[in-house]
N, C-alpha and C positions, 0 to 999 in steps of 0.2 A: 704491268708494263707491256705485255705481249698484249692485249685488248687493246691499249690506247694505241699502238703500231695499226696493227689491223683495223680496228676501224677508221684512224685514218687515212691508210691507204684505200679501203674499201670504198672511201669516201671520196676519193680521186679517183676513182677508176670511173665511177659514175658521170665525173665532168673531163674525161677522156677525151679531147674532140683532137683528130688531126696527127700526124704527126710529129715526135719529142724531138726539141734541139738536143743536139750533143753535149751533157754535161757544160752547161753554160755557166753554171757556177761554180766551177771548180777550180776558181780563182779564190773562193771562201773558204775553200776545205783546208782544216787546221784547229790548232785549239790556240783560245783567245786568254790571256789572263786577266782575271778582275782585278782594273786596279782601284775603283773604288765603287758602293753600293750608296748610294743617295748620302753624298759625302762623307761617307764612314771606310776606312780602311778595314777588307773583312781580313780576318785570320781565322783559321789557315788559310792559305791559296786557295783559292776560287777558280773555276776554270769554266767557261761557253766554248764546246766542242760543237766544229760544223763539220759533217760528211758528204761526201759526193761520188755518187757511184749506182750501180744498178740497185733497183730493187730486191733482187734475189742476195745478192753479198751485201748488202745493206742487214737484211733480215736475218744472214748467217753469223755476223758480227755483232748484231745488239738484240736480235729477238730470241724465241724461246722455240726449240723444236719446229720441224720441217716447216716450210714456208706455204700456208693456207692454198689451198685448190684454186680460191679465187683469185689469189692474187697470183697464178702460174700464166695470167694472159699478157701479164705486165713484166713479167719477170725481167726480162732485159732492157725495160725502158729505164730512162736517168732519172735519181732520187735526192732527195734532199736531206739528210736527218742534222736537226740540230737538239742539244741538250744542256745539261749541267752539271758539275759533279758534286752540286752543294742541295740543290733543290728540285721536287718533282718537277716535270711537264716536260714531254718530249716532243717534239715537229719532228713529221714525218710524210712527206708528199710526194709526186711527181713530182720532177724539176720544172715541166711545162708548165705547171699550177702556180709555181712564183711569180714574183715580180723580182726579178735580177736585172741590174746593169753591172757598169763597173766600179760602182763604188756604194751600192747599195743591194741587199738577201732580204727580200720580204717573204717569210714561210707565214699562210693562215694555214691554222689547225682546227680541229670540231670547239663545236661553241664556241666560237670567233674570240679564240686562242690565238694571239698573233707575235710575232715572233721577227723584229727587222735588226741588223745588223749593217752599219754602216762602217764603210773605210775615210778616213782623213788622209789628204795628201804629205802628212809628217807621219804618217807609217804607224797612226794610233787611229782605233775605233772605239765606238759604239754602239750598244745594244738596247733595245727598247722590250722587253716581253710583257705581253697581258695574258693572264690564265685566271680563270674565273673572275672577271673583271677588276683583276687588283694588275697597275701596270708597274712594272721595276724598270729603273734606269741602271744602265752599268758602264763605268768606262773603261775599255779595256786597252791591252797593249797589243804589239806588233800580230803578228799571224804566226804560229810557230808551226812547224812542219810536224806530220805526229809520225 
């Protein structure tokens, strides 16, 4: 889990240009519940957790031991971490490397691991994730505060 963090931050620091909006997506931070996996109701509870916050607390709350050298030039820029608490694959980027508006989180991860999250105006979303070119649909419920 600490390798797939790091390298894909490492991997953003690379397409660094400019500088980070202000936690633009922090409108997505929360955790989503599955309410269903390609029409199947899963049991247990399912859960798509999004994060939004610096790089550095980002990395004290879900990574493994002090936060790599290289990524101390970033440390206070805005981050993105999305996950699951049923299946591997975690996104982890600069927020500036998404594509955010207001009712749509596109995080790409390594090997075009992609990762979009969309809001519906009745206060339900959806998720799309591709990890190793297999893509899952999920529909989930409101935003819940964590």
């Amino acid at each position: 889990m600490k390798q797939v963090i790091q390298a894909l931050l490492l991997a953003s620091v690379f397409f660094h240009a400019g500088e980070a909006f202000a936690f633009r997506a922090s409108h997505f931070r929360g955790v989503y519940e599955v309410k269903s996996e390609h029409a199947r109701d899963p049991e247990p509870k399912k859960y798509v957790i999004v994060d939004v916050n610096t790089v550095a607390v980002l990395w004290s709350l879900y990574g493994e031991g002090d936060l790599p050298e290289k990524l101390i030039p970033v440390k206070n820029e805005p981050a993105v971490l999305a996950g699951f608490n049923f299946r591997d694959g975690l996104f982890f980027t600069l927020e500036q490397n998404c594509m955010i508006t207001d009712y749509f989180l596109g995080v790409k991860g390594g090997e075009n691991n992609l990762f979009n999250l969309r809001k519906h105006d009745d206060g339900t979303n959806d998720s799309a994730v591709r990890v190793n070119g297999v893509t899952s649909f999920y529909d989930l419920g409101p935003r819940q505060e964590r």
